[in-house]
Each structure stands twice: as structure tokens, then as C-alpha cells.
C-alpha positions as CSV (number, residue, x, y, z in Angstrom):
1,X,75.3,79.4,55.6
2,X,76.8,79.4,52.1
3,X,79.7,81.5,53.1
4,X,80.3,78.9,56.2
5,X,80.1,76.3,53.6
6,X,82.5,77.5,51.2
7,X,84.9,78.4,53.3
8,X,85.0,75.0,55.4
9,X,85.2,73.3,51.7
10,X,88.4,75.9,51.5
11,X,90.0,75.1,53.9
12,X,89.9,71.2,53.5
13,X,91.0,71.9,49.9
14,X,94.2,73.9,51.4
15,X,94.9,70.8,53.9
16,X,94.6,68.3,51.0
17,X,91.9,66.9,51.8
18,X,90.0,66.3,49.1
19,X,87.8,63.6,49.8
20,X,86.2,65.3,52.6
21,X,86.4,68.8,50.3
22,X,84.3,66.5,47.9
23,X,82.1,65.0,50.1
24,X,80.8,68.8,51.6
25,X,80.6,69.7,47.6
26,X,78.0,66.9,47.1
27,X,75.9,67.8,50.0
28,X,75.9,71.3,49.3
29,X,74.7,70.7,45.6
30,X,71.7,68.0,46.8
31,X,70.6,71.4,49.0
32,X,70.7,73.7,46.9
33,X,69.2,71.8,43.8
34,X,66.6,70.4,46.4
35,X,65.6,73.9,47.7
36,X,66.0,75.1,43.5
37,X,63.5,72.6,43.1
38,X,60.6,72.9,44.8
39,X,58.6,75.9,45.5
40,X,59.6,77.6,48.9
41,X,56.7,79.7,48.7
42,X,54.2,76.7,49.5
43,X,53.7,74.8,52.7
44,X,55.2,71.7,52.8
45,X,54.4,68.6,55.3
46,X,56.7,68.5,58.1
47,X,58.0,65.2,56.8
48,X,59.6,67.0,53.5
49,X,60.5,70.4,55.8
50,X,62.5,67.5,57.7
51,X,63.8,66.0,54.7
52,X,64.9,69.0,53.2
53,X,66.3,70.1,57.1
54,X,68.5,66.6,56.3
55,X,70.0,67.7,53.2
56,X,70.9,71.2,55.5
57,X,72.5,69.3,58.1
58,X,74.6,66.6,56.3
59,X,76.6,69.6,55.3
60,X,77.1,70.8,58.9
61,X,77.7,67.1,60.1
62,X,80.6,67.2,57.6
63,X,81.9,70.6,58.9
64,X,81.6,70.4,62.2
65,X,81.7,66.2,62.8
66,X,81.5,64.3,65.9
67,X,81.0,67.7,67.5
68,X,77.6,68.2,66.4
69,X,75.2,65.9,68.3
70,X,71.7,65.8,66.7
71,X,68.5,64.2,68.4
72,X,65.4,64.0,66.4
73,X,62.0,63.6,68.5
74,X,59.1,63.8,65.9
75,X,56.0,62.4,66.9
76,X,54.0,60.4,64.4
77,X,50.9,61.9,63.8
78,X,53.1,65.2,63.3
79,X,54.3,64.3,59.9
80,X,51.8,64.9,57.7
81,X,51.0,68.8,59.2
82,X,51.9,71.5,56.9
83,X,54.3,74.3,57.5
84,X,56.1,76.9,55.7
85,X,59.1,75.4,53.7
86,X,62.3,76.3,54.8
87,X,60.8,77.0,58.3
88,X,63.5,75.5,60.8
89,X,66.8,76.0,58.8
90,X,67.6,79.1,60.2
91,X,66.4,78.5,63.3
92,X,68.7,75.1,63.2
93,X,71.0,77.2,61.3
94,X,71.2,80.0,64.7
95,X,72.0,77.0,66.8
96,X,74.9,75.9,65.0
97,X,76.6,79.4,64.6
98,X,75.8,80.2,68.5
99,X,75.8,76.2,70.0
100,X,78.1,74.2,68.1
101,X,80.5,76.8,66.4
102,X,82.4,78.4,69.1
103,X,82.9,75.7,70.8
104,X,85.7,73.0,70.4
105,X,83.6,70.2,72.1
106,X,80.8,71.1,69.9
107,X,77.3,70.6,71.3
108,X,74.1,69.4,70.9
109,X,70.9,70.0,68.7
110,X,67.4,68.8,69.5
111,X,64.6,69.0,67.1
112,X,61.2,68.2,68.7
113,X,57.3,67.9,66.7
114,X,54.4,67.1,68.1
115,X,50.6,67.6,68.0
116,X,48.9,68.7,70.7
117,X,45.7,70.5,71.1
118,X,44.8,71.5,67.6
119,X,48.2,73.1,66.9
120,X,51.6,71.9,65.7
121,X,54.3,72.3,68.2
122,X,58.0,72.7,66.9
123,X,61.0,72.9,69.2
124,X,64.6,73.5,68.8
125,X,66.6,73.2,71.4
126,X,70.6,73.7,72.0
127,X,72.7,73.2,74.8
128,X,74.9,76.8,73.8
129,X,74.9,79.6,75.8
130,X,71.4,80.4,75.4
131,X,70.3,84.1,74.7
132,X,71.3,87.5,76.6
133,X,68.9,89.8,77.5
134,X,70.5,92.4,74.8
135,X,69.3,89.8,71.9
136,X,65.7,88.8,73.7
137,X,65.3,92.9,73.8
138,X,66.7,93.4,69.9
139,X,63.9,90.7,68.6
140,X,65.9,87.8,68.5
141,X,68.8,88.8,66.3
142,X,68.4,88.6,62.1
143,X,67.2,84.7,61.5
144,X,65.1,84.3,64.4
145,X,63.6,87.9,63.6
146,X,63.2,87.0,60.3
147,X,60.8,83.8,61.3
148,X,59.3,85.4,63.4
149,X,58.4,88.2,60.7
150,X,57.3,85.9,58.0
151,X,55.4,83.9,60.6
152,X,53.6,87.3,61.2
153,X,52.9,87.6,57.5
154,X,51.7,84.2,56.8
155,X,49.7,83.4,60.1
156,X,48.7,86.7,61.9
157,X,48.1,86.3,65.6
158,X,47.5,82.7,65.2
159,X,50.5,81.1,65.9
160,X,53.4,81.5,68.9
161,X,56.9,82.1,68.9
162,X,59.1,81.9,71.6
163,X,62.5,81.5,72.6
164,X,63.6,80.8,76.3
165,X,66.9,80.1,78.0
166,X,67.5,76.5,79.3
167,X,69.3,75.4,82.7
168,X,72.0,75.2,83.0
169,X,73.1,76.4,79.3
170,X,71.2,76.8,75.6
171,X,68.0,78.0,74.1
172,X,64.9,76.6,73.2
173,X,62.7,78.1,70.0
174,X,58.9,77.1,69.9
175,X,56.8,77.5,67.8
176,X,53.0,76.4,67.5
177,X,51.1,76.6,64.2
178,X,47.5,75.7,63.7
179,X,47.4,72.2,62.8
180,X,47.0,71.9,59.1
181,X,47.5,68.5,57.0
182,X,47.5,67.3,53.9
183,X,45.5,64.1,52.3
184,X,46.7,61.9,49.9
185,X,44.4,63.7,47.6
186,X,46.3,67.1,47.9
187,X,43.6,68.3,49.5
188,X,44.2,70.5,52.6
189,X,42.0,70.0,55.8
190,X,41.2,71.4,59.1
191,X,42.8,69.3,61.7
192,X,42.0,69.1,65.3
């Protein structure tokens, strides 16, 4: 991601332009001071894992433009659940290098949330060209393996993790969490 960065900052810089070189420079230092800042080691609600997602894709908006299309569907009662921080950047981040990347008319990302049956369901969905059947038998390639690992650490075999193929063409990752949320107090509680 930072390499992708810096090097789309580059090569604004060599075509003179230096408001949009500027521009990616800003977001790129809200991110990284943002993520600097707070502790990725806690869980976070989903609303500041979104937040923070933002600050992620306001760089990619500016490197990829009106070819990145982004939907957001987050349910209400869905914002206050905890996660791990930093949980759907590189999933999000996997969709733009294999979704939006490669091709000239770009594509689109989904991000879904919602509650449903004690558990927190997260979705990402692309409209790439989804995953071969060399990558589904590798374990997912190195950032989906990688949250699926630390999911492992952090949540056993209480949580799901999936990625299937959509029709005609892209991928959808789910993933469902035990539904944890946070009071105004700070206190954590059972939900469901």
C-alpha cells in the first residue's frame, strides 16, 4: 500500500502535477498519523474501523479516481460492535490491487455490515475477476491469509471466514464475529 502510494505521488510529481501530488501527500499523512495514533492492538467499534477504512480509501480515490466505485451498506445497529482494528484494510486493500488496478475502467467496491443472529457480519465485495482455484487452494494469497491468521489468534473457532466467487465476475470476503459492543461507559458487553 505504501509503495502504491508513493509511487502514484511520483509519478504525479514527474507530470507536474502538483496539486493532485499534494493532495495524495495529505491523505497519506491523516492515515498514517491516524493508525500512529491509536492502538491497533485493541478492538475498535466498527464505526472508527470505518472511519479509519475512510482515511485508507481517500488515498486510493485520489489514485485511482472515477474508476474506483465505492458502495457502503452498514446497518445501524452494526456500528457500535467491536472488531479488531485495522480488520478490513487489507481485505479492501486485495480488492483494489486485484478489482480496480488492472483494469482501465476501474471497478467497483462494496462494503456491507450487519447484525444478524448474535454475530457481526462483514462483507466485501468486488466486481474483479474473483479468485482461481490455485489462490482458494494456497489460503487466500498473503492479506487474506494474514486475516484469516490473526482472526485465528484472536477468536479461535468462533468466527467464519470465507471468500466465494460472484456471477458473473469478483469475489466476496465474509466474515462473522461474535457480536460484541461497546457502552458509552467503555464497558464491553455480550450482545445478542
Amino acid at each position: 500500500f505504501l509503495f502504491n502510494t508513493l509511487n502514484a505521488i511520483n509519478a504525479h510529481v514527474r507530470l507536474g502535477e502538483a496539486e493532485q501530488a499534494g493532495g495524495m501527500i495529505q491523505y497519506l499523512s491523516r492515515f498514517l498519523r491516524h493508525t500512529l495514533e491509536n492502538d491497533t492492538v485493541e478492538d475498535v467499534t466498527l464505526s472508527e474501523e470505518l472511519d479509519t477504512l475512510m482515511l485508507y480509501l481517500s488515498i486510493e480515490r485520489a489514485r485511482f479516481g472515477d474508476r474506483l466505485q465505492l458502495l457502503m451498506d452498514i446497518a445501524p445497529d452494526a456500528g457500535d460492535a467491536l472488531v479488531p482494528a485495522l480488520l478490513l484494510q487489507p481485505i479492501v486493500e486485495n480488492a483494489m490491487k486485484y478489482a480496480i488496478a488492472p483494469y482501465e475502467e476501474g471497478g467497483t467496491v462494496n462494503i456491507r455490515a450487519r447484525v444478524e443472529g448474535g454475530q457481526l457480519v462483514l462483507q466485501v465485495l468486488d466486481t474483479g475477476p474473483g479468485m482461481s482455484e490455485e489462490v482458494h487452494d494456497s489460503r487466500h494469497g498473503i492479506g487474506l491469509s494474514n486475516t484469516l491468521e490473526r482472526l485465528r489468534a484472536l477468536y479461535g473457532t468462533a468466527f467464519e471466514f470465507r471468500t466465494d466467487n460472484r456471477l458473473p465476475t469478483g469475489l466476496t470476503v465474509t466474515i462473522r464475529l461474535p457480536l460484541r459492543s461497546a457502552t458509552r461507559g467503555g464497558e464491553l458487553r455480550e450482545a445478542g
